[in-house]
TORFIZA-490944 format. One line per 10 residues: number of its first residue (from 1); their letters; for each residue x, y, z of C-alpha. Coordinates in Angstrom, 3 decimals, always signed. Example, Ala and Ser with C-alpha at 12.3 -4.5 7.8 and 13.67 -1.06 7.14 Angstrom:
BEGIN
1	AS	+12.300/-4.500/+7.800 | +13.670/-1.060/+7.140;
END
This chain:
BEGIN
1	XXXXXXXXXX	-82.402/-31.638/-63.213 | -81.480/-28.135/-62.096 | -80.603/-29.201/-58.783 | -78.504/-31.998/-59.795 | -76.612/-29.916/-61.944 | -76.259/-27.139/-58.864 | -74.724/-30.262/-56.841 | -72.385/-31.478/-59.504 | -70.829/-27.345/-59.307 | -70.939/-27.726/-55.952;
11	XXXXXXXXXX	-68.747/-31.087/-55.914 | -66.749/-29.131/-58.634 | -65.972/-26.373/-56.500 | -65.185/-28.481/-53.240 | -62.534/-30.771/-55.471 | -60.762/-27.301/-56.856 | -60.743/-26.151/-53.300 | -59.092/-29.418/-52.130 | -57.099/-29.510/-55.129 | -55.540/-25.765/-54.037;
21	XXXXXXXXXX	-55.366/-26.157/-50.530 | -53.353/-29.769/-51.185 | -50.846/-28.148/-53.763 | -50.603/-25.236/-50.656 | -49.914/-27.445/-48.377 | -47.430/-29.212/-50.589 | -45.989/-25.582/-51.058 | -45.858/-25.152/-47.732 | -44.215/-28.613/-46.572 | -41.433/-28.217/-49.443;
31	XXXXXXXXXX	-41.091/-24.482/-48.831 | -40.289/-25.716/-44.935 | -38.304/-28.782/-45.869 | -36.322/-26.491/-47.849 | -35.678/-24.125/-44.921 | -34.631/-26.862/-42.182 | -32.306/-28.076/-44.573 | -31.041/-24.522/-45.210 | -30.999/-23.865/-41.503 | -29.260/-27.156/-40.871;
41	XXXXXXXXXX	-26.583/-26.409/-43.307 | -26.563/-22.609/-41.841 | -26.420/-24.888/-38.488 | -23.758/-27.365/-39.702 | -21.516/-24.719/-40.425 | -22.120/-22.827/-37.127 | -20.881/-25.939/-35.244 | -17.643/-26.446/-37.906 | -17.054/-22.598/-37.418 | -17.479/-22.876/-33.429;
51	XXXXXXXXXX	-15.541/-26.379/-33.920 | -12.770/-24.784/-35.672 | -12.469/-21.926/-33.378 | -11.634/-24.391/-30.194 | -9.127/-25.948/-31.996 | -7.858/-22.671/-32.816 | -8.089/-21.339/-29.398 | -6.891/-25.178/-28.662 | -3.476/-24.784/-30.343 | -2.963/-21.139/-29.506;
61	XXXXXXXXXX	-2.989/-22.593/-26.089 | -0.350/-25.158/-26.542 | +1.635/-23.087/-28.675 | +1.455/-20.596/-25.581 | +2.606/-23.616/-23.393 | +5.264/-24.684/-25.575 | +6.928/-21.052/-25.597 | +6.304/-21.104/-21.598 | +8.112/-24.674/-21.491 | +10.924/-22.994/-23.959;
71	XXXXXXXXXX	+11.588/-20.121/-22.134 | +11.313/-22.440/-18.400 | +14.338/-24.271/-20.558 | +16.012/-21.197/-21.216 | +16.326/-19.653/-18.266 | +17.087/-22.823/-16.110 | +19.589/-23.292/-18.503 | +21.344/-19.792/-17.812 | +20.178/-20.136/-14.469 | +21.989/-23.666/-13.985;
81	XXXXXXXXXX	+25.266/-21.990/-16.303 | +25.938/-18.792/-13.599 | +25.402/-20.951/-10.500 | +28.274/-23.032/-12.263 | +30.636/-20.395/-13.492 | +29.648/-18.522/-10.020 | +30.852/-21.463/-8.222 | +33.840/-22.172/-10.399 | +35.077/-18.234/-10.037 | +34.384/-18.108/-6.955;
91	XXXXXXXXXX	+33.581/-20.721/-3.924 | +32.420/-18.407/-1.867 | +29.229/-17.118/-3.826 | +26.955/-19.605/-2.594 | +27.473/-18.304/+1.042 | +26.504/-14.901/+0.273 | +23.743/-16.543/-1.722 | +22.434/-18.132/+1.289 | +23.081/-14.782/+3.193 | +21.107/-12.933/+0.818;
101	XXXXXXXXXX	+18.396/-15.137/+0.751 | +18.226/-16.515/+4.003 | +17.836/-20.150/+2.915 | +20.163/-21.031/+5.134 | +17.230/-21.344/+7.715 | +15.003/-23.130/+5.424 | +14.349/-25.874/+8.234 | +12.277/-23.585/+10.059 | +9.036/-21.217/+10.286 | +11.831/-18.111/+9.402;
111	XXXXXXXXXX	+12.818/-20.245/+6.635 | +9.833/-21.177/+5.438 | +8.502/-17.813/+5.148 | +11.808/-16.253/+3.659 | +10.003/-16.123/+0.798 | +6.724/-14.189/+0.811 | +6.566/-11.325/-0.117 | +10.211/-11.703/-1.573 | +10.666/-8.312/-2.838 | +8.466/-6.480/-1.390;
121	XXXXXXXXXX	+10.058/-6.638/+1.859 | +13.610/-5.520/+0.215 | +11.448/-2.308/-1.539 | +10.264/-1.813/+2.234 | +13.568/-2.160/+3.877 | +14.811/+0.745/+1.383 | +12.515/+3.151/+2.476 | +12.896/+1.943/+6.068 | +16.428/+2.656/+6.098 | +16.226/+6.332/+3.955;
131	XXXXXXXXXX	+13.918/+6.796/+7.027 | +16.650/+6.724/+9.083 | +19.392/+8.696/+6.681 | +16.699/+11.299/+6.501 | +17.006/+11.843/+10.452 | +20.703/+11.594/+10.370 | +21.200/+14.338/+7.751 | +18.033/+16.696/+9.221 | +19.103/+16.437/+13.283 | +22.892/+16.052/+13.392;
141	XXXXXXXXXX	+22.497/+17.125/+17.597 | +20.907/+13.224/+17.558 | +22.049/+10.158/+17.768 | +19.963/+7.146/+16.877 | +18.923/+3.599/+18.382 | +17.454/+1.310/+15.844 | +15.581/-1.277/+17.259 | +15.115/-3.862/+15.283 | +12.270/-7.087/+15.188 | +12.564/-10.457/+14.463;
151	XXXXXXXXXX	+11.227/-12.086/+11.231 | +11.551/-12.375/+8.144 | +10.062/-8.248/+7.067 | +12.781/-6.868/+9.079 | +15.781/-9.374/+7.301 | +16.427/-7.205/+4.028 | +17.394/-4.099/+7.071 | +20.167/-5.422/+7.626 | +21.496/-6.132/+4.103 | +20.410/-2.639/+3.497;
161	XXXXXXXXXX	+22.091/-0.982/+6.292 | +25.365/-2.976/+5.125 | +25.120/-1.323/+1.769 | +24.692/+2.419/+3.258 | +27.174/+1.769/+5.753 | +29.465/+1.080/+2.977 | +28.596/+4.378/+1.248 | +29.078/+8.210/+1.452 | +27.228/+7.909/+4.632 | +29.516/+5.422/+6.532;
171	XXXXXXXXXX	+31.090/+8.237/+9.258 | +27.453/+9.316/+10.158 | +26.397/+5.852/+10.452 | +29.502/+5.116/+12.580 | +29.573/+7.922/+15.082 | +25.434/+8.252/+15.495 | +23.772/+5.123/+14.986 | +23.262/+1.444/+17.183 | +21.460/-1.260/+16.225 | +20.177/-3.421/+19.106;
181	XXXXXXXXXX	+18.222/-6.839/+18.045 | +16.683/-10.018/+18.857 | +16.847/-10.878/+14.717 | +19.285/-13.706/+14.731 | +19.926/-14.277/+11.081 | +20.260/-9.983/+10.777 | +22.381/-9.926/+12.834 | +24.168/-12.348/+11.064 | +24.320/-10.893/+7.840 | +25.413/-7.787/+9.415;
191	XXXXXXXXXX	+28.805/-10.126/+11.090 | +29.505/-10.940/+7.406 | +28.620/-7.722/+5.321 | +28.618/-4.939/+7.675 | +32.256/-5.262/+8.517 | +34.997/-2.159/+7.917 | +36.679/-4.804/+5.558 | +34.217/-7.436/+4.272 | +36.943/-9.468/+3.086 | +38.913/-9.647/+6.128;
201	XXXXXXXXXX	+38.233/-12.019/+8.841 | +39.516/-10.047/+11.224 | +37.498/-6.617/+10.586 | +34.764/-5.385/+12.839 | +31.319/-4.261/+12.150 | +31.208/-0.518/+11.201 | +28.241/+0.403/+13.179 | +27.622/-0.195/+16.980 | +25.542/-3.457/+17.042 | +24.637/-5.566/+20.580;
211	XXXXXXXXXX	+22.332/-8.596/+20.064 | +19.098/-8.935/+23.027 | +20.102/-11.239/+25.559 | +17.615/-13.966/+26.332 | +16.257/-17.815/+25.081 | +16.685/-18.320/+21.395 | +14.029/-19.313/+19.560 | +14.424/-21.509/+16.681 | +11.196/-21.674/+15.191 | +11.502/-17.677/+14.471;
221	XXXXXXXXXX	+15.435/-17.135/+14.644 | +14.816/-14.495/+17.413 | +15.856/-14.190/+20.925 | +12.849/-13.767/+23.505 | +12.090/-14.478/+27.060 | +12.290/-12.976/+30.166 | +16.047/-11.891/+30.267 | +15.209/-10.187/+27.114 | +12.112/-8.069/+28.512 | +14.398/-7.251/+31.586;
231	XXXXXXXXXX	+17.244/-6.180/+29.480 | +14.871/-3.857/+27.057 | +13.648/-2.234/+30.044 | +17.101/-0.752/+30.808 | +17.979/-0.254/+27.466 | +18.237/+3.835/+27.931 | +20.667/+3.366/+30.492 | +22.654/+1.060/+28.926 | +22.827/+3.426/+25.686 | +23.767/+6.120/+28.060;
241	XXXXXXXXXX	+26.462/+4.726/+29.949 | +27.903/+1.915/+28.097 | +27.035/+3.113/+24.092 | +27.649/+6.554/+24.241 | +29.398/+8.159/+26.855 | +29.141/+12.021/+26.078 | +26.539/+13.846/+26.932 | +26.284/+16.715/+24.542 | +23.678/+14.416/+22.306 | +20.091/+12.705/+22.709;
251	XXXXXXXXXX	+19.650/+9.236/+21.853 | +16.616/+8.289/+20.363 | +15.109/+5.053/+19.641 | +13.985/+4.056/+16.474 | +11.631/+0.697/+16.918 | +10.934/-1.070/+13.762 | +8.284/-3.994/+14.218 | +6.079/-6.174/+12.386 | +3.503/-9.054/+12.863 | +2.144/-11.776/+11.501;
261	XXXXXXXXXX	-0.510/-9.593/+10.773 | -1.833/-6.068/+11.513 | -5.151/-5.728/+12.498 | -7.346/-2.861/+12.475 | -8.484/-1.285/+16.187 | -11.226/+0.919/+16.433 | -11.182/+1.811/+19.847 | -10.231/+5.160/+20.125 | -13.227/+6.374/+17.272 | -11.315/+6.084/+15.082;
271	XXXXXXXXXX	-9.434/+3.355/+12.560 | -5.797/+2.123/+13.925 | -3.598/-0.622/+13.063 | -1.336/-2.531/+15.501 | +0.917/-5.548/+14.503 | -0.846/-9.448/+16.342 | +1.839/-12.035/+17.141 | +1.110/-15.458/+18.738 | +4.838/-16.865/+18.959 | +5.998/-17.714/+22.180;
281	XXXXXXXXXX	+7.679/-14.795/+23.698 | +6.633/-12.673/+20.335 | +3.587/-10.922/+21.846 | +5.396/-9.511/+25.345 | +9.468/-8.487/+23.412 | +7.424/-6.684/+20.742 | +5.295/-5.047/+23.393 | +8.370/-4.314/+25.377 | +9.689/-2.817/+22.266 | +6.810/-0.314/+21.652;
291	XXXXXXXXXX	+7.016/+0.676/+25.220 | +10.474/+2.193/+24.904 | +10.715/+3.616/+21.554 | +10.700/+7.124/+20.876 | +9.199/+6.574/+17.760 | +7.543/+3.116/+16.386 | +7.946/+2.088/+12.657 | +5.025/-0.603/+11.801 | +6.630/-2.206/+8.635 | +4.793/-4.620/+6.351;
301	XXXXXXXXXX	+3.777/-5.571/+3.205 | +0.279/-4.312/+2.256 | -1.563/-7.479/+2.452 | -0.730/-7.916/+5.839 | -2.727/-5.255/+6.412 | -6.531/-5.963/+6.744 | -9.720/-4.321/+7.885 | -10.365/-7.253/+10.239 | -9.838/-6.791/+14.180 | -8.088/-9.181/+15.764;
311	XXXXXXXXXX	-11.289/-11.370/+17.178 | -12.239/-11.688/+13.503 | -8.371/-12.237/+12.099 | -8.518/-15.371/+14.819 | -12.207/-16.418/+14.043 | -11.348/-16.530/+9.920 | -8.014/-18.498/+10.424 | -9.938/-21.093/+13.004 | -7.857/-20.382/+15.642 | -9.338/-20.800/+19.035;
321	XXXXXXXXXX	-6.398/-21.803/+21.726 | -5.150/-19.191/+24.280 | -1.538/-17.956/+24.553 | +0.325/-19.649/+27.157 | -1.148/-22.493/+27.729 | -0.046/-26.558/+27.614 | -2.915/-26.551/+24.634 | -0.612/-24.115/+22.935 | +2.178/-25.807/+23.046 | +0.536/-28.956/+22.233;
331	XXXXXXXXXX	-0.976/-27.657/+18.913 | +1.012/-24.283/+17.940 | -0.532/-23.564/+14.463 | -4.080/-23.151/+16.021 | -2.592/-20.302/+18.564 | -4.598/-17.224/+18.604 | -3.213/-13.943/+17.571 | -2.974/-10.873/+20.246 | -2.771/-7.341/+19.500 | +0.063/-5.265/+20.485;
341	XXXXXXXXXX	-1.639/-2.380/+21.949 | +0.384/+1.382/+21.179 | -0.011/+4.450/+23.475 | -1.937/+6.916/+21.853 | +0.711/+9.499/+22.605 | +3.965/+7.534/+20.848 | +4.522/+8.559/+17.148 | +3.951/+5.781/+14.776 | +5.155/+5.389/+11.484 | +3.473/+2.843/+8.890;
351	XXXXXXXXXX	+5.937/+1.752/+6.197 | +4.164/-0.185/+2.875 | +2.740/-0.429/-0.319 | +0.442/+0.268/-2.649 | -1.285/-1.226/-5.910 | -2.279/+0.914/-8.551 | -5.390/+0.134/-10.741 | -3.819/-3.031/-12.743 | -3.842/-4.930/-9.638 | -6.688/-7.097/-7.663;
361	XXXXXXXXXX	-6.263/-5.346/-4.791 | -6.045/-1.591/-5.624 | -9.090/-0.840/-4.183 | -7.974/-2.229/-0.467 | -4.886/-0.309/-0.365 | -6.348/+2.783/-1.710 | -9.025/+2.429/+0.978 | -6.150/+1.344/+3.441 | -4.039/+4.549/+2.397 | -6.846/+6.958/+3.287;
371	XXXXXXXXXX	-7.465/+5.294/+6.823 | -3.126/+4.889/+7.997 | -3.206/+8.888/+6.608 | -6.138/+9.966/+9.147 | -4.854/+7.600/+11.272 | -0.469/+8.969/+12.058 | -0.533/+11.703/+9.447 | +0.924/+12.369/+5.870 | +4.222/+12.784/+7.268 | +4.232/+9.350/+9.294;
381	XXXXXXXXXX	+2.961/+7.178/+6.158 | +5.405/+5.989/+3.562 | +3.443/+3.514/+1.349 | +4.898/+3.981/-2.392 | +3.771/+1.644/-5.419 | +4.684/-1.344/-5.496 | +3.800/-3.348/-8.766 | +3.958/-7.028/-7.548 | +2.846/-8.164/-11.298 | +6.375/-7.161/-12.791;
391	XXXXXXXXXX	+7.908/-9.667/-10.663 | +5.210/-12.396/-12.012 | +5.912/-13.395/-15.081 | +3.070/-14.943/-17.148 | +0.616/-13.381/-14.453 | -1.984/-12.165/-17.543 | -2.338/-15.380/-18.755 | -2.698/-16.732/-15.508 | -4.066/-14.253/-12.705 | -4.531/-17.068/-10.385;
401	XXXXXXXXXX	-0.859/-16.648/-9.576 | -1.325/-13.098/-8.646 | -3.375/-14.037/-5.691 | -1.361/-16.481/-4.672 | +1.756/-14.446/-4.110 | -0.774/-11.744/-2.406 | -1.879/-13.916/-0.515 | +0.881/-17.068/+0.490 | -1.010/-18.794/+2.723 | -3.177/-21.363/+1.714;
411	XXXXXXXXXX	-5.928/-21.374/+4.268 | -6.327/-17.826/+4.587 | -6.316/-17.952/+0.354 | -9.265/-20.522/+0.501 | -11.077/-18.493/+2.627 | -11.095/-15.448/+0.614 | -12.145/-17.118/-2.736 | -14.768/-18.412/-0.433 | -15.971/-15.083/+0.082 | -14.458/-14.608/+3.785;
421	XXXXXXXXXX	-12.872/-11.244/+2.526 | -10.630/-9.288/+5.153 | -9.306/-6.803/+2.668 | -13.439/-6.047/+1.835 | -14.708/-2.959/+4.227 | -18.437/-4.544/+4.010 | -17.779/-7.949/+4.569 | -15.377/-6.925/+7.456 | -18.434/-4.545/+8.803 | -21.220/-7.352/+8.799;
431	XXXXXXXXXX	-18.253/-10.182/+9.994 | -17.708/-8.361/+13.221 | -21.326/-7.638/+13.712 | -21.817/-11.176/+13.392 | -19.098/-12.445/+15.400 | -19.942/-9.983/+18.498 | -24.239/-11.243/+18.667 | -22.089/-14.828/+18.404 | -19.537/-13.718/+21.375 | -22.646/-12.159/+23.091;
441	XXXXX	-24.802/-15.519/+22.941 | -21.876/-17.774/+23.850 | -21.676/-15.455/+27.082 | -25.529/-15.722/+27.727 | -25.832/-19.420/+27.026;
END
């Protein structure tokens, strides 16, 4: 009896037991229902928050658009309205438009390229040309050749040198200065604007001015060829004797040149930075050019500047055909560059910008700055700020636009968002390295 008793507590016991650890469990299941419908609500309103913010983000982005598309209408507009009134007062604006511009060679690699590096290229021609009013007002025992390049960098000289002529400074320009070039369209501009009396058909040009003799070349706008390397080669005499009669005064020659790029040349131990051409004719009349200067002033916009050699400039781009050759003039655009090489004992002056700390590439021409310094001196670099983001507007908003005016052409773009950086100092280092155990093999194989 006792022990039936024990087992009916027992089975007592076990039932309470159950009984709590089912009403637990029940706790427990409500207790969690209760919290993944909380944390579904909590969730719910995470995604309607996160929901809400893209369609705020959504319409601040047309909105953004819309005031872009406004102020696109806007300006056309007033744009459209001066061209007309421009026209209207006066016939002849559009021709100094096209002057200024050079759009009148827009059917051509000069005209095609008018456009990089827009103004930029008028900052540099400013300083190139104070340059030059610098040495008139310091040495007045000296008269002065400027030498001028072809392309598109050395264009805005000429509308610069038509200003100063026109200024305070017109009697030392006239009595001490020529300009000798193979620029076609500068040369040009200087006809129209450098002339005693711009309005009169009849006036001369203020300055001394003789074109290069030679083959034009209408894919540049430049005169080249072989009568133009023989003529440079006299050119001292013929400032002696024909330019400038008297002898109580040096002439010396100023010669401004560019490139398509310029490379960096460590040859001598040290880092220096020549100007590569490919053009037919280009390579040997700006070699010519270096040869008889007295002084040579590299001008460029900075990112035309790289840390690249030329081997590696040509490797990057994909161009593999030789100078001078029927391949070359089969298939022009895959040309390779050369270097113009520069005596280590003629002065060089570099003439470009810099970025300061707002801009992409700060770091390259800060780098760059230090290197052209040790390279020609502090008194042989000019390289100012230049803030290429005030001249894009919207560039914040879209930075994408800042690399494309740094950088205009498309293949060479592609390949530095690929990671084929020429403006990067360790990419450059481990490029070359690659590209000479490359050049090595190919000569082994």
């Amino acid at each position: 009896m006792g022990n039936f008793i024990n087992f009916t507590n027992i089975v007592s016991i076990i039932t309470v037991i159950a009984s709590a650890v089912s009403i637990i469990i029940a706790v427990i299941i409500i207790r969690g229902t209760i919290k993944f419908w909380e944390e579904k609500k909590g969730l719910a309103a995470t995604e309607k928050e996160i929901a809400e913010l893209k369609l705020e983000q959504m319409q601040k982005e047309f909105d953004l658009r819309s005031r872009y598309l406004d102020q696109t209408k806007i300006v056309t507009n007033e744009i459209s309205g001066a061209i007309s009134r421009n026209l209207i007062d006066d016939p002849s604006w559009l021709d100094r438009f096209m002057d200024e511009t050079g759009a009148t060679y827009s059917a051509s690699v000069y005209g095609k390229r008018i456009g990089h590096f827009f103004y930029e290229k008028k900052f540099l021609a400013k300083l190139a040309v104070n340059r030059i009013d610098g040495y008139l007002r310091k040495f007045p025992n000296k008269r002065y050749c400027v030498l001028i390049d072809s392309g598109t960098t050395m264009y805005p000289i000429f509308s610069e040198i038509a200003k100063r002529i026109h200024s305070q400074n017109q009697d030392l320009w006239k009595r001490r200065v020529c300009i000798v070039t193979n620029n076609i369209p500068g040369l040009q501009f200087l006809m129209k604007k450098g002339k005693a009396e711009p309005d009169n058909d009849y006036s001369e040009v203020v300055v001394r001015c003789y074109i290069i003799p030679g083959k034009p070349l209408s894919v540049y706008a430049a005169i080249t060829g072989s009568e133009a390397i023989k003529w440079l080669a006299n050119l001292s005499v013929f400032l002696e004797k024909d330019v400038w009669k008297e002898q109580d005064k040096s002439v010396e020659i100023l010669g401004f040149v560019t490139g398509n790029y310029i490379s960096q040349n460590n040859e001598r131990g040290r880092p220096e930075f020549f100007p590569v051409a490919r053009g037919e004719g280009h390579v040997e009349i700006k070699q010519k050019i270096v040869e008889i200067s007295d002084e040579i002033l590299i001008m460029s916009p900075l990112m035309k500047y790289s840390f690249a050699s030329v081997d590696l400039l040509n490797d990057v781009n994909g161009f593999t055909i030789k100078r001078n050759t029927l391949e070359a003039h089969q298939n022009p655009k895959a040309v390779q560059y050369e270097e113009i090489k520069i005596d280590a004992k003629k002065k060089v002056c570099h003439i470009t910008t810099r970025r300061d700390k707002e801009h992409r590439f700060e770091r390259f021409s800060s780098m760059l700055n230090l290197h052209l310094e040790d390279s020609v001196g502090e008194d042989n670099l000019i390289m100012p700020e230049f803030s290429v983001r005030y001249w894009i507007p919207g560039v914040k908003e879209q930075p994408h636009l800042e690399i494309e005016r740094e950088i205009p052409h498309k293949n060479l773009r592609e390949k530095h968002e690929q990671g084929q950086d020429i403006w990067n100092q360790r990419w450059v280092r481990r490029a070359e390295e690659d590209l000479k155990r490359k050049t090595s093999d190919f000569h082994n194989s």
